[in-house]
PAZAPA-4460 file (N, C-alpha, C; in steps of 0.05 Angstrom, whole numbers, plus 32768, in hexadecimal, padded with zeros to 4 digits):
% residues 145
    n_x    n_y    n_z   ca_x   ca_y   ca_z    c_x    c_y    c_z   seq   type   mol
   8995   8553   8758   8986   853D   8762   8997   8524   875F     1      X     A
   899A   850F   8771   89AC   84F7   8777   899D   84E7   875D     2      X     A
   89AF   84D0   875B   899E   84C1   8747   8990   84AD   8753     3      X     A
   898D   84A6   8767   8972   8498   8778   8957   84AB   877D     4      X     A
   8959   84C0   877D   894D   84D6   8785   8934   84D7   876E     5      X     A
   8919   84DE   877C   8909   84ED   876E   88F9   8504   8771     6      X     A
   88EC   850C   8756   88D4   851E   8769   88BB   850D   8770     7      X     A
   88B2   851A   8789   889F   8513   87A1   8886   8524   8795     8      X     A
   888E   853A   8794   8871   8550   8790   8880   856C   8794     9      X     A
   886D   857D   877D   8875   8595   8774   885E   85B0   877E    10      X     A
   8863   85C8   8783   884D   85DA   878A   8859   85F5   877B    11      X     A
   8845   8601   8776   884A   861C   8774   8836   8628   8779    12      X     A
   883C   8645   8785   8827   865B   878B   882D   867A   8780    13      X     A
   881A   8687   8781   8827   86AC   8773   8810   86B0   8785    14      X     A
   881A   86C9   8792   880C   86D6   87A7   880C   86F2   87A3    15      X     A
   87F0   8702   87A0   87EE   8723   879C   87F5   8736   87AF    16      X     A
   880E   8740   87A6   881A   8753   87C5   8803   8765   87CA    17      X     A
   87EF   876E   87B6   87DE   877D   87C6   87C9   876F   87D4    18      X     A
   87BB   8752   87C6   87B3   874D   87DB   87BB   8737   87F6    19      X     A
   87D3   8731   87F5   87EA   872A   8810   87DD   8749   8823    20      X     A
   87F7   8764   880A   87F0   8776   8826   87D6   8782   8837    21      X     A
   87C7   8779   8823   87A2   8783   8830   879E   876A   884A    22      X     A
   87A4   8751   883F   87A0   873D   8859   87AC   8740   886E    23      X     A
   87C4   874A   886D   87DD   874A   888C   87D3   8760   8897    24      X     A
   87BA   8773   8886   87C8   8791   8897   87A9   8798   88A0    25      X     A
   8795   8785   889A   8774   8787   889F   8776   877D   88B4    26      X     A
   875E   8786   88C2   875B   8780   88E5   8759   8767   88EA    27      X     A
   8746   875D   88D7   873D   8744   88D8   8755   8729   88D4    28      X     A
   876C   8731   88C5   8776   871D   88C6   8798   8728   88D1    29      X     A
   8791   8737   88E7   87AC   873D   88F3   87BA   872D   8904    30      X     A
   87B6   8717   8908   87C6   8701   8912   87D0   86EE   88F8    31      X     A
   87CD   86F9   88E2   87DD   86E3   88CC   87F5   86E3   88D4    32      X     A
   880D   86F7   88D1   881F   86FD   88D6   8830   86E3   88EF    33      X     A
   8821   86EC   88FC   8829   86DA   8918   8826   86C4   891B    34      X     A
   8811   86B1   8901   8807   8692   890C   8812   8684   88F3    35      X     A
   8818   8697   88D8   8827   8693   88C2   8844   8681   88BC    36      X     A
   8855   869B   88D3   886F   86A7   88CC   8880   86A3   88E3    37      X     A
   8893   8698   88E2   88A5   8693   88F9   88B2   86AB   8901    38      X     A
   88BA   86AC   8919   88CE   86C3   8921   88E4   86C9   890F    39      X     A
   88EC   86BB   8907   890C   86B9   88F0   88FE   86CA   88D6    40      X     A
   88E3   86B8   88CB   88DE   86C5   88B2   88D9   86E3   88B4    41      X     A
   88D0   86EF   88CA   88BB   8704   88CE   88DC   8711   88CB    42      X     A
   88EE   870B   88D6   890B   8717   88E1   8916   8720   88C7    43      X     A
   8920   8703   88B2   8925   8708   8897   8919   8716   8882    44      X     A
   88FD   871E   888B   88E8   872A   887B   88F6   874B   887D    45      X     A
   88FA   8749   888B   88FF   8772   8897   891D   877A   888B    46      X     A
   8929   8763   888B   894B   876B   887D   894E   8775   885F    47      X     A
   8957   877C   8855   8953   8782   8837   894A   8798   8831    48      X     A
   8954   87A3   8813   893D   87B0   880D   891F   87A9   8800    49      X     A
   8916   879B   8801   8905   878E   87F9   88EE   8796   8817    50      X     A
   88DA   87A2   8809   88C9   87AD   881E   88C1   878E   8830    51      X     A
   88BB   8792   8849   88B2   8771   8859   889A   8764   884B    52      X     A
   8886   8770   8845   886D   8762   883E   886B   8750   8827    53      X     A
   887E   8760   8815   888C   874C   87FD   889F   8737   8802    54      X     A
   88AE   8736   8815   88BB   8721   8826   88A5   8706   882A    55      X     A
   8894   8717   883C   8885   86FC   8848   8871   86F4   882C    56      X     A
   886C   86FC   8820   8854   86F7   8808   8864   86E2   87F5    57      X     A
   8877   86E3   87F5   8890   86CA   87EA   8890   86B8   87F8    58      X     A
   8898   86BE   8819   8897   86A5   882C   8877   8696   8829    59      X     A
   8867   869D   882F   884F   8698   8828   8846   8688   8810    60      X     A
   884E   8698   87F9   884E   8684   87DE   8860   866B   87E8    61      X     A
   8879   866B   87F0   8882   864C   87F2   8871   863E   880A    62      X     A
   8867   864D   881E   885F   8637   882F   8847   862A   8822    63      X     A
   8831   8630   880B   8820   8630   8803   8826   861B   87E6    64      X     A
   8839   861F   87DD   8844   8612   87CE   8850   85F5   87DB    65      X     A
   885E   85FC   87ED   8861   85E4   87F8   8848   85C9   8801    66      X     A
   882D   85D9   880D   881B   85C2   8814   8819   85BD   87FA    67      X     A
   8813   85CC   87D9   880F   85C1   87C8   8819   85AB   87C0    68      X     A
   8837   85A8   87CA   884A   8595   87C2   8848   8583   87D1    69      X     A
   8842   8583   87E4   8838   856E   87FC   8824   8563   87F6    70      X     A
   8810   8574   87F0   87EC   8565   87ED   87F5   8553   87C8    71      X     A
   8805   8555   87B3   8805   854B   8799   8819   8535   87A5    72      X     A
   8827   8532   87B7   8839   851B   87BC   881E   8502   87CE    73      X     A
   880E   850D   87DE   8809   8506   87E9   87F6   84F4   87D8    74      X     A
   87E8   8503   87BE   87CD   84FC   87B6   87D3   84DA   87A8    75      X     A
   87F5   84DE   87AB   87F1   84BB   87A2   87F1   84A6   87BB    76      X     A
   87E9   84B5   87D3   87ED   849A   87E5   87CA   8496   87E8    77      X     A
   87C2   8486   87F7   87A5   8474   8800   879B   8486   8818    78      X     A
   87B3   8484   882A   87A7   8492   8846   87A5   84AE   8847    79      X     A
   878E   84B9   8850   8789   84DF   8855   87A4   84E1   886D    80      X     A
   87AD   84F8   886C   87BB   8506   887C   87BE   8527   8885    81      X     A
   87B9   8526   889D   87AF   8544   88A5   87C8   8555   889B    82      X     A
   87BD   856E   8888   87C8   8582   8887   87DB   858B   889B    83      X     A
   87F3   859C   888F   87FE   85AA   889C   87FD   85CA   889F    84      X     A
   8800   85CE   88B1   87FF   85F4   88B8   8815   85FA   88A9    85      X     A
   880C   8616   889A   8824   8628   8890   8833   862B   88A8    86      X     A
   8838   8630   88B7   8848   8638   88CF   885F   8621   88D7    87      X     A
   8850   8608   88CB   8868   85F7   88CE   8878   85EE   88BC    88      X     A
   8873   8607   889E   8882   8608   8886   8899   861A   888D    89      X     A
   88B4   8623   8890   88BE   863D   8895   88D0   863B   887A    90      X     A
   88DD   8650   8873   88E9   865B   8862   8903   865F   8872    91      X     A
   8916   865A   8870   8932   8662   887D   894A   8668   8863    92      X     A
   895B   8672   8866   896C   8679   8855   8988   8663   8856    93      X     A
   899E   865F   883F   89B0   8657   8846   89C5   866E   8848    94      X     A
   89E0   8665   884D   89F3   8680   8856   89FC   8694   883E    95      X     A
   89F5   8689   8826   89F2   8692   880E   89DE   86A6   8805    96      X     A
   89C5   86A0   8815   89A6   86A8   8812   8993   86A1   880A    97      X     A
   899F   8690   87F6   898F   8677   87E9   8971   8672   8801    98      X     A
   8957   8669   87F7   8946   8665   8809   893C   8645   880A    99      X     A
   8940   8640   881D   893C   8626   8827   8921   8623   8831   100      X     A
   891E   860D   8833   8904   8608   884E   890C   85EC   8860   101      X     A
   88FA   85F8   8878   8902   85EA   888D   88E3   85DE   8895   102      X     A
   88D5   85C2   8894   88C8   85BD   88A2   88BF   85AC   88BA   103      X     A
   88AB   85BB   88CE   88A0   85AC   88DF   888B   85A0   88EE   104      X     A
   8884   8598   88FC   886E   8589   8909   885B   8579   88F6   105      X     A
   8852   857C   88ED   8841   856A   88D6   8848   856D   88BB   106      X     A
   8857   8586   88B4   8861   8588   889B   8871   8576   889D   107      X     A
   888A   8575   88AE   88A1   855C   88AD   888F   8549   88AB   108      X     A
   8880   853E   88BD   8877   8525   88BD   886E   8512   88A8   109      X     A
   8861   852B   8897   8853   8524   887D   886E   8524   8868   110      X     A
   8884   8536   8863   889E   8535   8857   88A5   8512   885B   111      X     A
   88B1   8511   8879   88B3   84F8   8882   88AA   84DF   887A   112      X     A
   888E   84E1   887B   887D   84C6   8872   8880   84C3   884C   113      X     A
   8888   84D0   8845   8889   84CF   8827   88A2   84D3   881A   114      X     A
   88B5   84D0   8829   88D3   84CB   8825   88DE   84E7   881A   115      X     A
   88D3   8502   8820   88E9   8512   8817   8901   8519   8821   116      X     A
   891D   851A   8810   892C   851D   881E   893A   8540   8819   117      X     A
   892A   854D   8803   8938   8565   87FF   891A   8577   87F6   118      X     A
   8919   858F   8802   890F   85A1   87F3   891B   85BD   87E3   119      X     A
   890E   85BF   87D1   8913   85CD   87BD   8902   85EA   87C2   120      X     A
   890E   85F8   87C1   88FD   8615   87C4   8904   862B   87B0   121      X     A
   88F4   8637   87A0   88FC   8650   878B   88E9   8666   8797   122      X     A
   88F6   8681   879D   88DB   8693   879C   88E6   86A7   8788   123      X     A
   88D4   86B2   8784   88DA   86CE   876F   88C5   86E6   8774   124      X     A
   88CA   8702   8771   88C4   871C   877B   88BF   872B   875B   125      X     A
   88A5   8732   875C   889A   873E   8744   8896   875C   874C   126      X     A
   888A   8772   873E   8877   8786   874A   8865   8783   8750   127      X     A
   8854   8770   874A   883C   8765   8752   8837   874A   8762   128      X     A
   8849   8740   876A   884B   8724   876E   885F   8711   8775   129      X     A
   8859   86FE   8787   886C   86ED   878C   8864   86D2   878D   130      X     A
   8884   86C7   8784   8873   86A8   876E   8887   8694   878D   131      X     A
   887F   8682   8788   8894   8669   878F   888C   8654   8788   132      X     A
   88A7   8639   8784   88A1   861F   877D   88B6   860E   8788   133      X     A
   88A0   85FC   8793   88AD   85EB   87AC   88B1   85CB   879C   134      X     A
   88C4   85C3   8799   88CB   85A2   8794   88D2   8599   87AD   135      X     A
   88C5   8578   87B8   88CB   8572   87BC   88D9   854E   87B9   136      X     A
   88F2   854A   87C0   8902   8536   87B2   8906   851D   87CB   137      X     A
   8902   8504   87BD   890B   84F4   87D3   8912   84D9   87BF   138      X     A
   8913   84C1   87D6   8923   84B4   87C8   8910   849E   87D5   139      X     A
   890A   848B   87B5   88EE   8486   87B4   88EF   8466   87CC   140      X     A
   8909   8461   87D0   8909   8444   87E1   88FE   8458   8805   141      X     A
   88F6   846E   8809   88FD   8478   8827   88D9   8478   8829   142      X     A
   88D1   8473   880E   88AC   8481   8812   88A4   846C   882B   143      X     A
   8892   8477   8834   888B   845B   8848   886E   8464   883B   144      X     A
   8863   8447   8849   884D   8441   883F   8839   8449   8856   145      X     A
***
């Protein structure tokens, strides 16, 4: 972290691969997958050995983690601001593998309006579970009001 730099707001989530895999794979909520998860994630989900559903139940904990970190940055400003869609949280990798995130449409906007300039992403893979924790860092002269 720069030394102008701070934290903005922090999230974490742990998500039950059994009940992730009962949600993705019930009738009722068979469009998660698709309104969730970007083409890229669904793509990086299937590579590995790491079964896919456990893939996305990680991606998921960070995108979930992330509004957390969004809605605790947010709770110090005055004005309401509409939520963002998981879908405009993505998970992307760097060339290392390292997992990044990438956001857009109202997630940026809300990133944007509160001066972040870096996100922070951890996930981790249990037998039972997948955790993540999202920082996000900015640099406190960019906050707008």
């Amino acid at each position: 972290m720069r030394s102008d730099s701070m934290i903005l707001g922090m999230g974490t989530d742990l998500v039950s691969f059994d009940v992730f895999r009962e949600a993705v794979t019930s009738e009722s909520h068979s469009g998660i997958l698709l309104s969730v998860f970007t083409d890229g994630e669904r793509s990086d989900a299937q590579a590995g050995p790491v079964p896919e559903w456990e893939r996305l139940a990680a991606r998921f904990a960070a995108k979930e983690a992330c509004v957390k970190a969004l809605r605790s940055a947010l709770a110090m400003r005055a004005s309401p601001v509409a939520e963002p869609q998981l879908a405009e949280i993505e998970v992307v990798r760097f060339a290392s593998g390292a997992p990044v995130l990438e956001l857009h449409g109202q997630a940026k906007a809300i990133a944007d309006l509160l001066g972040v300039t870096q996100t922070w992403v951890s996930l981790s893979h249990d037998k039972e579970y997948a955790m993540a924790t999202v920082i996000l860092e900015g640099e406190p002269g960019k906050v707008q009001s």
